[in-house]
C-alpha positions in Angstrom: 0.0 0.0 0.0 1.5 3.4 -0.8 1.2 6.7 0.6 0.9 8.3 -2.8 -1.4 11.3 -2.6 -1.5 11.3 0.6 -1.0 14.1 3.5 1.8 12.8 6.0 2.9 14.1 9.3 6.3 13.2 10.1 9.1 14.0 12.5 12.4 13.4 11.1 15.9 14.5 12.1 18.4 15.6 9.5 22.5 15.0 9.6 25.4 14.8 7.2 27.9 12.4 6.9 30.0 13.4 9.7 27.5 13.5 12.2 26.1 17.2 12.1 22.9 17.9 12.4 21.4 20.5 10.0 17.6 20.4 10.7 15.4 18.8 13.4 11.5 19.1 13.7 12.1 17.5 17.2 14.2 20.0 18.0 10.7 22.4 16.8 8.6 20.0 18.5 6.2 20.2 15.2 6.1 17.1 12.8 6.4 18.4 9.3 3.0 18.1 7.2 3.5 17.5 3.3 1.8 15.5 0.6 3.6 12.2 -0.8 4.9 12.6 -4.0 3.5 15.9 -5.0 7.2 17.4 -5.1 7.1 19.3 -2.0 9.9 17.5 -0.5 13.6 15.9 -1.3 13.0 13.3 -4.0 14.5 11.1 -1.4 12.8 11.7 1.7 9.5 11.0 -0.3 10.5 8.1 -1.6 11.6 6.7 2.2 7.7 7.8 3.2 6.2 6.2 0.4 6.0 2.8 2.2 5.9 3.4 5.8 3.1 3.4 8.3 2.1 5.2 11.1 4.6 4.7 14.8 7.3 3.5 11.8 10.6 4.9 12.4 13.3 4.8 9.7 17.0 6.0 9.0 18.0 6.2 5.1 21.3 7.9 3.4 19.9 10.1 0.4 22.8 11.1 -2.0 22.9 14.5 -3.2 21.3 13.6 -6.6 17.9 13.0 -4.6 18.5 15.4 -2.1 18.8 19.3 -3.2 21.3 17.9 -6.0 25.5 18.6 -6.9 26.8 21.7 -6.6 26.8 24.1 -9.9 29.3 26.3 -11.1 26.4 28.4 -13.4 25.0 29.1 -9.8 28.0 31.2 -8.7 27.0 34.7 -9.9 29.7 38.3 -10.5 27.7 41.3 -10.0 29.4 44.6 -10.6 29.5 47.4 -7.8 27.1 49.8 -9.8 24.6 47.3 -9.9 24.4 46.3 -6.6 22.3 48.4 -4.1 23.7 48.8 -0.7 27.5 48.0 -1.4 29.0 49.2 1.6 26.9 47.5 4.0 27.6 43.7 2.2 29.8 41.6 3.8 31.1 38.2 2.7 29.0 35.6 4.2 25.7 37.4 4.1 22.5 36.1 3.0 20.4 38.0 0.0 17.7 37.7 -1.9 17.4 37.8 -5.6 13.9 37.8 -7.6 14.0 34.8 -9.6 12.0 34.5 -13.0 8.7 34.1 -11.3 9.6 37.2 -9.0 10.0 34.7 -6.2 13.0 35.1 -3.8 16.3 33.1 -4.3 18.6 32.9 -1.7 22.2 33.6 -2.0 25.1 33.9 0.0 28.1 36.5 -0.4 30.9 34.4 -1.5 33.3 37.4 -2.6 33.8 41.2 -1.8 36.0 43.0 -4.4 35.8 47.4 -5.2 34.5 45.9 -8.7 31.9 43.8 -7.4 30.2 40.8 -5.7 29.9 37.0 -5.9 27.1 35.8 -5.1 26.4 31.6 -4.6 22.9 30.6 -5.3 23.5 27.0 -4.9 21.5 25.7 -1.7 23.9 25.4 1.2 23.0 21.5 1.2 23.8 20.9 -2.1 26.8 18.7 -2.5 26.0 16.9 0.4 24.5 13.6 1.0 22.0 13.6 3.2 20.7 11.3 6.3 17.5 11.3 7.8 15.7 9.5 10.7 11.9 9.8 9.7 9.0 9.1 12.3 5.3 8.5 10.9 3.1 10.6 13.5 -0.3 10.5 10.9 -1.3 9.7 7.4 -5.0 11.0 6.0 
């Protein structure tokens, strides 16, 4: 029997490879509510869910291909000084928003200060990375 189609609350913890922990909904104490297989989470993570049942608890390695994929060179974006509002008060390591093509936000992170210009990295900060996940079933409806 599949979850397919259907709205799952779940509490999972998140860690890479070496042990870190990058996102908890434990640590929220709010399971995370999403639809299976309608794309609004990791590839990966929904496939794990697809099978499970409520009270289930599982642990799966998702490579970065199923996770928020490999890192991309294209993503790593020069902006000169004239164009960039604000320039003074950038520093490297900040977090910005772009407008994407749909005038929704991209995040990117400040990668490079120069008088020129800025670098900006609009890869997500987990790309890269594999991924590991312990995943809790609280519901299914």
């Amino acid at each position: 029997m599949s979850n397919e189609g259907k709205k799952i609350r779940a509490h999972y913890r998140g860690t890479l490879d070496d042990g870190t922990q990058f996102d908890s909904s434990y640590d929220r104490g709010e399971p995370i509510e999403f639809t299976c297989g309608a794309h609004q989470m990791i590839a990966g993570f929904d496939a794990a869910v697809k099978d499970m049942a409520v009270g289930e608890k599982k642990t799966v390695h998702i490579p970065a291909a199923e996770a928020y994929g490999e890192r991309r060179d294209d993503l790593v974006l020069d902006f000169p000084a004239e164009q960039v509002p604000d320039m003074e008060g950038i520093s490297v390591g900040d977090k910005l928003f772009l407008t994407g093509p749909g005038g929704q936000p991209v995040p990117v992170v400040v990668v490079e200060k120069t008088d020129s210009g800025i670098k900006l990295d609009a890869n997500h900060e987990l790309a890269g990375k594999d991924l590991n996940f312990d995943i809790e079933i609280v519901e299914i409806s």
